[in-house]
mmCIF file as Biopython writes it, N, C-alpha, C and O atoms, coordinates in Angstrom:
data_model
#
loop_
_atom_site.group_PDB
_atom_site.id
_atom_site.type_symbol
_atom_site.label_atom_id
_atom_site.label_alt_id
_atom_site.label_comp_id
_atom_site.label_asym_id
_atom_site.label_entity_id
_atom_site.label_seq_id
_atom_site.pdbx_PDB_ins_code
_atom_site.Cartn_x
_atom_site.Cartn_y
_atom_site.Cartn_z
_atom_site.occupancy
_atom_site.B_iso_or_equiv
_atom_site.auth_seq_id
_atom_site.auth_asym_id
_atom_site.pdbx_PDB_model_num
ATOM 1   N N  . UNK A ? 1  ? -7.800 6.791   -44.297 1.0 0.0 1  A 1 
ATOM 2   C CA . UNK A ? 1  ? -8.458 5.594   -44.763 1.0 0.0 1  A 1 
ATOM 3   C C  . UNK A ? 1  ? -7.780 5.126   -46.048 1.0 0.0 1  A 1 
ATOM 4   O O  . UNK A ? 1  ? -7.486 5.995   -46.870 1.0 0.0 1  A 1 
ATOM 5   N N  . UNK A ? 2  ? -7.520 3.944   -46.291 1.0 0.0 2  A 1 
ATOM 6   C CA . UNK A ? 2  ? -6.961 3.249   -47.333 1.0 0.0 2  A 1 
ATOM 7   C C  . UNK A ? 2  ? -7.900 3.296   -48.497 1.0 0.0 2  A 1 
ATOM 8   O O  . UNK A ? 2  ? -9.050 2.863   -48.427 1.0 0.0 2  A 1 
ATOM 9   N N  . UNK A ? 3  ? -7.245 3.971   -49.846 1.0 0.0 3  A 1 
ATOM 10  C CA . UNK A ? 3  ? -8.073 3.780   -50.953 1.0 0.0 3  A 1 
ATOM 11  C C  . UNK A ? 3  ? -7.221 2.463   -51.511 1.0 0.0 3  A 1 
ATOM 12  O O  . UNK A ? 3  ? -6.052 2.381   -51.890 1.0 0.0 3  A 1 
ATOM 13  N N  . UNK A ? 4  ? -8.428 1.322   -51.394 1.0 0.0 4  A 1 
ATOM 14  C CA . UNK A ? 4  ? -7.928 0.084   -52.100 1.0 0.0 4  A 1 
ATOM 15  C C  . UNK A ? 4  ? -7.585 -0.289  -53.282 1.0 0.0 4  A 1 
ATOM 16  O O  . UNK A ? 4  ? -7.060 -1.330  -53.676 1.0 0.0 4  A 1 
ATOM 17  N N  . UNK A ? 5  ? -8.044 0.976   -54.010 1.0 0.0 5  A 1 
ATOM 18  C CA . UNK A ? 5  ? -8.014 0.867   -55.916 1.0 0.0 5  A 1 
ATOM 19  C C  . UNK A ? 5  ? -6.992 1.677   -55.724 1.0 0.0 5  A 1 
ATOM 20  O O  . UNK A ? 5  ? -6.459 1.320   -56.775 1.0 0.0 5  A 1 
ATOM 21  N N  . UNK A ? 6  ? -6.412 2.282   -55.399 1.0 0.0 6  A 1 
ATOM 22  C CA . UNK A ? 6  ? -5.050 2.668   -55.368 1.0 0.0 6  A 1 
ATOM 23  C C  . UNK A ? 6  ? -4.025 1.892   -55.167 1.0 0.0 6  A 1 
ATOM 24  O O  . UNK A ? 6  ? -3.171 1.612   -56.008 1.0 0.0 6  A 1 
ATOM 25  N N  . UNK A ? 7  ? -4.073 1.529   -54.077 1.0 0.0 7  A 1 
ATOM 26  C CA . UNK A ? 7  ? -3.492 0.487   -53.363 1.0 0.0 7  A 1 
ATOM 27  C C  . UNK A ? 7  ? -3.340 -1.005  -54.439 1.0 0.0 7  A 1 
ATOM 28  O O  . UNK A ? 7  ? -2.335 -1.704  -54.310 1.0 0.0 7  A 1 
ATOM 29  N N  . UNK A ? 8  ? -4.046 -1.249  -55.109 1.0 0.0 8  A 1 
ATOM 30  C CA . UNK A ? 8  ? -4.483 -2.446  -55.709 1.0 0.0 8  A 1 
ATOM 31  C C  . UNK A ? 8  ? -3.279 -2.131  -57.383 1.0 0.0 8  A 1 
ATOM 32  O O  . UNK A ? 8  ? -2.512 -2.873  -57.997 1.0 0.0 8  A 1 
ATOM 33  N N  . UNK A ? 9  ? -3.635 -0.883  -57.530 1.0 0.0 9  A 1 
ATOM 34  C CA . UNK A ? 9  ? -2.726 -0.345  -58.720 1.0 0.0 9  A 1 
ATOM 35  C C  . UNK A ? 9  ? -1.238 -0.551  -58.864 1.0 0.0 9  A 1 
ATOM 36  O O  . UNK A ? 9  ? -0.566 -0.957  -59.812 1.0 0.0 9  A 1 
ATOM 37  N N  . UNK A ? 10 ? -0.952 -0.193  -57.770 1.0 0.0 10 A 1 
ATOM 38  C CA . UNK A ? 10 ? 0.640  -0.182  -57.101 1.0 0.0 10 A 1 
ATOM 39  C C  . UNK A ? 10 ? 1.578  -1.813  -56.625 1.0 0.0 10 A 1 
ATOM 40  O O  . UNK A ? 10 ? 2.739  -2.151  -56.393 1.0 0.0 10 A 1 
ATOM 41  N N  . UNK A ? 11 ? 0.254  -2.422  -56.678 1.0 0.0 11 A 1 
ATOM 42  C CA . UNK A ? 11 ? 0.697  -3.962  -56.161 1.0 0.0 11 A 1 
ATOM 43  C C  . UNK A ? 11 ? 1.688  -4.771  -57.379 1.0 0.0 11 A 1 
ATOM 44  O O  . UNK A ? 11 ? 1.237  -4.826  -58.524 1.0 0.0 11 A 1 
ATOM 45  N N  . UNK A ? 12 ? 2.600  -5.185  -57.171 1.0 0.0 12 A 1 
ATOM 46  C CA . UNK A ? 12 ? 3.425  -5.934  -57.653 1.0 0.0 12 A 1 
ATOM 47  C C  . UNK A ? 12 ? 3.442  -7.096  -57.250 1.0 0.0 12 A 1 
ATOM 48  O O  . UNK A ? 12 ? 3.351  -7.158  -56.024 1.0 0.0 12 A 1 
ATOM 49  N N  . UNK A ? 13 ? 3.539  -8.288  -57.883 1.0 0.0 13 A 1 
ATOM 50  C CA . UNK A ? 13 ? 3.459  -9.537  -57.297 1.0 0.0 13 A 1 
ATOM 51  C C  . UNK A ? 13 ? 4.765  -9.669  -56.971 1.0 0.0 13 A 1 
ATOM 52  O O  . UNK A ? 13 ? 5.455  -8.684  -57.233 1.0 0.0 13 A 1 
ATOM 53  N N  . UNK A ? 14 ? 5.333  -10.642 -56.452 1.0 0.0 14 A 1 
ATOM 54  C CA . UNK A ? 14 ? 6.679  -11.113 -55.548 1.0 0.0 14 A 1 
ATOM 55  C C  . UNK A ? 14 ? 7.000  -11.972 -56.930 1.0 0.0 14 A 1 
ATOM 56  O O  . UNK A ? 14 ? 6.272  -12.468 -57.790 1.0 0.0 14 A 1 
ATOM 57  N N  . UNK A ? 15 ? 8.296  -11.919 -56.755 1.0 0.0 15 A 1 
ATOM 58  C CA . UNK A ? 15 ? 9.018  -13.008 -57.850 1.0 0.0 15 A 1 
ATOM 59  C C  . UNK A ? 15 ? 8.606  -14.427 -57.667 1.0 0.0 15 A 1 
ATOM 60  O O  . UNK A ? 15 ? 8.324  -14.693 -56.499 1.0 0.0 15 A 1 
ATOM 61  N N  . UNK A ? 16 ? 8.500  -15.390 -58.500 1.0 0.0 16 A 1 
ATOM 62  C CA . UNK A ? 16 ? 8.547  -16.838 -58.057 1.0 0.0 16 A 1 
ATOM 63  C C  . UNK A ? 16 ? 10.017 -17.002 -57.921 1.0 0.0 16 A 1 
ATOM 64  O O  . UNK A ? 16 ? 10.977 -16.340 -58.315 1.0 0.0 16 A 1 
ATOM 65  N N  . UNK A ? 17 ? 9.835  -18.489 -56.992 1.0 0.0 17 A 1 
ATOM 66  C CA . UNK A ? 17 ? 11.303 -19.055 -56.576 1.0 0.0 17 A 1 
ATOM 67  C C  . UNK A ? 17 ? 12.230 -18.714 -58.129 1.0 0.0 17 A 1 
ATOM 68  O O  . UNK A ? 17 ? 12.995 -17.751 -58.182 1.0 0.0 17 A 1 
ATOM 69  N N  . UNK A ? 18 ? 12.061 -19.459 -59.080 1.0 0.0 18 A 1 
ATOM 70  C CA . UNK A ? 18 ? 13.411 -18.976 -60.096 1.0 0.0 18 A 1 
ATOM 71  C C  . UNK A ? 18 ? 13.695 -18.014 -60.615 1.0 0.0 18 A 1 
ATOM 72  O O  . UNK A ? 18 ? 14.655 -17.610 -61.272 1.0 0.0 18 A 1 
ATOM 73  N N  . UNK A ? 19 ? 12.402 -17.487 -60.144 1.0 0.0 19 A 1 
ATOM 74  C CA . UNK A ? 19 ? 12.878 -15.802 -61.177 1.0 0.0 19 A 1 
ATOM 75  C C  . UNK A ? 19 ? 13.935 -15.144 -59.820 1.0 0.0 19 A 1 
ATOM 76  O O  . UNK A ? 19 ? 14.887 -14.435 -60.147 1.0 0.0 19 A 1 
ATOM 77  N N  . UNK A ? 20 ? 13.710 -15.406 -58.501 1.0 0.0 20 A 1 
ATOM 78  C CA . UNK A ? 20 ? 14.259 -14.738 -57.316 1.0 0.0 20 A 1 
ATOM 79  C C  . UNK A ? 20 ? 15.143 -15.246 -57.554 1.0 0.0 20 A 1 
ATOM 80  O O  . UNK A ? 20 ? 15.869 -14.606 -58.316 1.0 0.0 20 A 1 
ATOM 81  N N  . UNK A ? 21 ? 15.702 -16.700 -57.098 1.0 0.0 21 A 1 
ATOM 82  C CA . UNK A ? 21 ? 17.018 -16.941 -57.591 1.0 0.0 21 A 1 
ATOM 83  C C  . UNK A ? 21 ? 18.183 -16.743 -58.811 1.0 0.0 21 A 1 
ATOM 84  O O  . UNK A ? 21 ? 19.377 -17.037 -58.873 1.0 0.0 21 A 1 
ATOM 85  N N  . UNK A ? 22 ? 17.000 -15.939 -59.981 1.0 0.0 22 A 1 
ATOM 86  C CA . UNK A ? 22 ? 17.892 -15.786 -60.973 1.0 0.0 22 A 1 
ATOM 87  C C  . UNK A ? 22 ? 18.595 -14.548 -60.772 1.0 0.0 22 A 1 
ATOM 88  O O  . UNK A ? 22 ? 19.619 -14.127 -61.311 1.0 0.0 22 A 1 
ATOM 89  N N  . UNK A ? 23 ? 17.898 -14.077 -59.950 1.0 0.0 23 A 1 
ATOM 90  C CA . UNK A ? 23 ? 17.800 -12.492 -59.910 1.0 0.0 23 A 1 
ATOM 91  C C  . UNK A ? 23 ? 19.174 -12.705 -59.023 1.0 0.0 23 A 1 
ATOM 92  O O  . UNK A ? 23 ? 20.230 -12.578 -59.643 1.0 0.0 23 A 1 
ATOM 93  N N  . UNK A ? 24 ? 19.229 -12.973 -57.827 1.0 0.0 24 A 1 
ATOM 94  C CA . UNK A ? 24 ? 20.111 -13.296 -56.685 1.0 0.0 24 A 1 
ATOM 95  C C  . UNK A ? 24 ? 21.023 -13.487 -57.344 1.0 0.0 24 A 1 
ATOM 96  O O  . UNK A ? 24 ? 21.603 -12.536 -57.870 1.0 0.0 24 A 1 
ATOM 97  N N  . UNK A ? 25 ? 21.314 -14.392 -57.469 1.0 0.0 25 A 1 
ATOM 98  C CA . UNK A ? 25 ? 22.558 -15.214 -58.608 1.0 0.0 25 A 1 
ATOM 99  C C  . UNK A ? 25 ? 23.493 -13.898 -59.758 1.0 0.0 25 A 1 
ATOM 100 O O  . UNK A ? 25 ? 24.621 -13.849 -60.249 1.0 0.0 25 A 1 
ATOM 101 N N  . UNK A ? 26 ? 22.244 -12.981 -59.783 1.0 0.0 26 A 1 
ATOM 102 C CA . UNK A ? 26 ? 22.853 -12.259 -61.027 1.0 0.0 26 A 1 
ATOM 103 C C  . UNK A ? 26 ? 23.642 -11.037 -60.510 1.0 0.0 26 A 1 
ATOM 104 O O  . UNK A ? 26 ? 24.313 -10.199 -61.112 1.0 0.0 26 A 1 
ATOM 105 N N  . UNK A ? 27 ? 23.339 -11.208 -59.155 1.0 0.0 27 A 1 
ATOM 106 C CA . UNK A ? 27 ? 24.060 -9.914  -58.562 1.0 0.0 27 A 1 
ATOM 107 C C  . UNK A ? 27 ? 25.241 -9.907  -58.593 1.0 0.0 27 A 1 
ATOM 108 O O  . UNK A ? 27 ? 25.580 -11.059 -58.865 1.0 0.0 27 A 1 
ATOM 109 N N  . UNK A ? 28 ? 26.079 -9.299  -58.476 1.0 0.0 28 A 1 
ATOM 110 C CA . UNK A ? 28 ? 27.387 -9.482  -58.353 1.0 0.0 28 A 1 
ATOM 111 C C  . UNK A ? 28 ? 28.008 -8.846  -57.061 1.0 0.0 28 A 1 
ATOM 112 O O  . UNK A ? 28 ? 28.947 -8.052  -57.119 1.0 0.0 28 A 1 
ATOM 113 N N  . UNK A ? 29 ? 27.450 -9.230  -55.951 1.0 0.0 29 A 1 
ATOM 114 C CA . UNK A ? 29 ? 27.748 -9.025  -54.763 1.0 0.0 29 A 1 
ATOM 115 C C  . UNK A ? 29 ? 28.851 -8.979  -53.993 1.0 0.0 29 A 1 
ATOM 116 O O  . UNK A ? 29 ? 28.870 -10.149 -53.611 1.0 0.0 29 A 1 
ATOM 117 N N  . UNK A ? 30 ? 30.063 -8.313  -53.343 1.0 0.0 30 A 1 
ATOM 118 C CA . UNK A ? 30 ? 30.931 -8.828  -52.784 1.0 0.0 30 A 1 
ATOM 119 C C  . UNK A ? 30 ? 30.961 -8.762  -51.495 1.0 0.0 30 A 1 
ATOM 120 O O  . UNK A ? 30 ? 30.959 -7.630  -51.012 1.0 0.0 30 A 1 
ATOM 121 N N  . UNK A ? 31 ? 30.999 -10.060 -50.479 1.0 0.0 31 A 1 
ATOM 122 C CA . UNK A ? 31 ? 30.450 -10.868 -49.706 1.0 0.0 31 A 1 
ATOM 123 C C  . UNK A ? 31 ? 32.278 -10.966 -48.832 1.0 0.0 31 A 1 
ATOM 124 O O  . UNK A ? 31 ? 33.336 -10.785 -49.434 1.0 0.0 31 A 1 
ATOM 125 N N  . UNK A ? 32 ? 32.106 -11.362 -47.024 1.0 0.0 32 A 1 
ATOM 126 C CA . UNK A ? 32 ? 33.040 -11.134 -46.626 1.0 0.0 32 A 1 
ATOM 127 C C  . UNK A ? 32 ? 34.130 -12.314 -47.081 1.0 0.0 32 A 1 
ATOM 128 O O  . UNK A ? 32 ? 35.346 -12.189 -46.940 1.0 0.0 32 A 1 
ATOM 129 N N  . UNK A ? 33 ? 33.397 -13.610 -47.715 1.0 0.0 33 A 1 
ATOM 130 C CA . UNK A ? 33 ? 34.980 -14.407 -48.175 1.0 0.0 33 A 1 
ATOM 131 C C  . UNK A ? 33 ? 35.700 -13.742 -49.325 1.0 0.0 33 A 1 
ATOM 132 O O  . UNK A ? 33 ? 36.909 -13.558 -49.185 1.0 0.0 33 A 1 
ATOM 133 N N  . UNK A ? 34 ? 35.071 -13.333 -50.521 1.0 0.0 34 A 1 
ATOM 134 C CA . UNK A ? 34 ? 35.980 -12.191 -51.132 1.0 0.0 34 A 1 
ATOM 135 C C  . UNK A ? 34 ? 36.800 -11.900 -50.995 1.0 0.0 34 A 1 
ATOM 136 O O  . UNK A ? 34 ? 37.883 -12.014 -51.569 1.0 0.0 34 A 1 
ATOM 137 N N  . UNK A ? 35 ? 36.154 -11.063 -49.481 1.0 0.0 35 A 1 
ATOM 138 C CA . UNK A ? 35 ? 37.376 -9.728  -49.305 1.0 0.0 35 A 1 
ATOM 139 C C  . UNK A ? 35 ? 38.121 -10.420 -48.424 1.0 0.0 35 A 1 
ATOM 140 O O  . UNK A ? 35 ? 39.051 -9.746  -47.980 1.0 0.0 35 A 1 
ATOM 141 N N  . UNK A ? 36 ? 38.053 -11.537 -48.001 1.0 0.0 36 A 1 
ATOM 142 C CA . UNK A ? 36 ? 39.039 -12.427 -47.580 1.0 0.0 36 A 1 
ATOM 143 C C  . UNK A ? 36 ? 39.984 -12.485 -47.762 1.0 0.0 36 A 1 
ATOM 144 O O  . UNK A ? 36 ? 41.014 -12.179 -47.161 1.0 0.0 36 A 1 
ATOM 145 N N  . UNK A ? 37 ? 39.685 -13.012 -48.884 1.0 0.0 37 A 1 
ATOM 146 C CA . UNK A ? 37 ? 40.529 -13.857 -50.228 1.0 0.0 37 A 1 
ATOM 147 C C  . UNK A ? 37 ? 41.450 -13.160 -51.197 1.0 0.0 37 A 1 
ATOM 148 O O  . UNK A ? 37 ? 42.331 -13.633 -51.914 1.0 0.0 37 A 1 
ATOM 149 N N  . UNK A ? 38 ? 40.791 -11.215 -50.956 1.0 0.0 38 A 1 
ATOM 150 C CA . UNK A ? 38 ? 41.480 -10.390 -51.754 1.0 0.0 38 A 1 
ATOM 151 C C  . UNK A ? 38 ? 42.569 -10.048 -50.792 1.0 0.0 38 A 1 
ATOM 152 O O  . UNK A ? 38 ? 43.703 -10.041 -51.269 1.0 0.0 38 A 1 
ATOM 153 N N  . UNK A ? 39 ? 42.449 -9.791  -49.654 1.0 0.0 39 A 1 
ATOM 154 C CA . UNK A ? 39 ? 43.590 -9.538  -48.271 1.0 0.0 39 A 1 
ATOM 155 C C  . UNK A ? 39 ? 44.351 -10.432 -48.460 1.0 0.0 39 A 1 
ATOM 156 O O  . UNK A ? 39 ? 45.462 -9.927  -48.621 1.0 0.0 39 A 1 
ATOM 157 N N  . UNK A ? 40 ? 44.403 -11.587 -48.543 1.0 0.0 40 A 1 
ATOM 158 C CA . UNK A ? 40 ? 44.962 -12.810 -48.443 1.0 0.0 40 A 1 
ATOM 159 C C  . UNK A ? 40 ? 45.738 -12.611 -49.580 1.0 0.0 40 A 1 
ATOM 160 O O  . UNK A ? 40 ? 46.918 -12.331 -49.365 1.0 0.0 40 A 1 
ATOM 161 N N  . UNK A ? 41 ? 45.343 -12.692 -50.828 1.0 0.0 41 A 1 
ATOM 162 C CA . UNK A ? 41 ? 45.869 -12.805 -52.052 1.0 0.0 41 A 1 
ATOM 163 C C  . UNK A ? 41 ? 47.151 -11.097 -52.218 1.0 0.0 41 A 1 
ATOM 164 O O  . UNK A ? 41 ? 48.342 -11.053 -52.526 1.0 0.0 41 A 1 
ATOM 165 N N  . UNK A ? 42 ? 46.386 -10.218 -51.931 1.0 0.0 42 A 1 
ATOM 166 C CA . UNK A ? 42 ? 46.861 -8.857  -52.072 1.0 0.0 42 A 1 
ATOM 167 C C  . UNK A ? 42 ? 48.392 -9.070  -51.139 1.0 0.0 42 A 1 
ATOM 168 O O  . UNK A ? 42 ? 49.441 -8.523  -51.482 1.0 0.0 42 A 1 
ATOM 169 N N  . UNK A ? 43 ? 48.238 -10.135 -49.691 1.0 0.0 43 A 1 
ATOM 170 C CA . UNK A ? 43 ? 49.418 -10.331 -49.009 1.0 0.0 43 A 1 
ATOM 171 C C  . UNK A ? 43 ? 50.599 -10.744 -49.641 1.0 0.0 43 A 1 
ATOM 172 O O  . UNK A ? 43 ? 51.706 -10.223 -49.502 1.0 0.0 43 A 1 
ATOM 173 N N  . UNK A ? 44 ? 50.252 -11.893 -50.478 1.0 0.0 44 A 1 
ATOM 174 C CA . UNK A ? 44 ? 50.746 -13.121 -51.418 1.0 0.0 44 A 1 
ATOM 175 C C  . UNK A ? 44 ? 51.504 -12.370 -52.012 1.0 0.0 44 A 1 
ATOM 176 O O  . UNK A ? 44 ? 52.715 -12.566 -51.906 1.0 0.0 44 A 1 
ATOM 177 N N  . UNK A ? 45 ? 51.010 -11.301 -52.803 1.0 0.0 45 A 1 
ATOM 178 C CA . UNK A ? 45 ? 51.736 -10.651 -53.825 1.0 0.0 45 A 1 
ATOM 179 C C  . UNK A ? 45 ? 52.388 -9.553  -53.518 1.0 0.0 45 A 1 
ATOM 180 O O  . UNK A ? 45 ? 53.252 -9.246  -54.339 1.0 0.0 45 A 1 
ATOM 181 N N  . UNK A ? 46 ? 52.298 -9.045  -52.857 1.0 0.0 46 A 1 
ATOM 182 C CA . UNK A ? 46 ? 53.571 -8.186  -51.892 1.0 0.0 46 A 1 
ATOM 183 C C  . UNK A ? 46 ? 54.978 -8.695  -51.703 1.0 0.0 46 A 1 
ATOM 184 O O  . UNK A ? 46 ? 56.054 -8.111  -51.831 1.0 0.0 46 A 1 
ATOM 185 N N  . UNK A ? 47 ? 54.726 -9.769  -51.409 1.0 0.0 47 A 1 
ATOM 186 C CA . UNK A ? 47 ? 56.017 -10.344 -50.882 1.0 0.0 47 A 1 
ATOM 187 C C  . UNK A ? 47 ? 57.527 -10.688 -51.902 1.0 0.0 47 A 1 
ATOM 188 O O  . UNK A ? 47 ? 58.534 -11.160 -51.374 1.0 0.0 47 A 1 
#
C-alpha cells in the first residue's frame, strides 16, 4: 500500500518551460552532426 506522506515528501516538481530549456541548452551534448563534422574535418586534415 502506498504511504502518501512519503510519497508526497519525495515529489519534485518538473522544471518550467525555461528553466528546462536552460537546462537543455546547457548540456554539452555531442549529437550525430558533430561527429559528422569531426570525421569530415579529421579527413580534411590528413590530407
Amino acid at each position: 500500500m502506498l504511504n502518501y506522506e512519503e510519497e508526497l515528501a519525495k515529489f519534485q516538481p518538473s522544471l518550467e518551460i525555461d528553466q528546462a530549456e536552460e537546462a537543455i541548452m546547457n548540456n554539452d551534448l555531442t549529437d550525430l552532426s558533430d561527429l559528422l563534422e569531426q570525421v569530415v574535418t579529421g579527413k580534411k586534415e590528413r590530407r
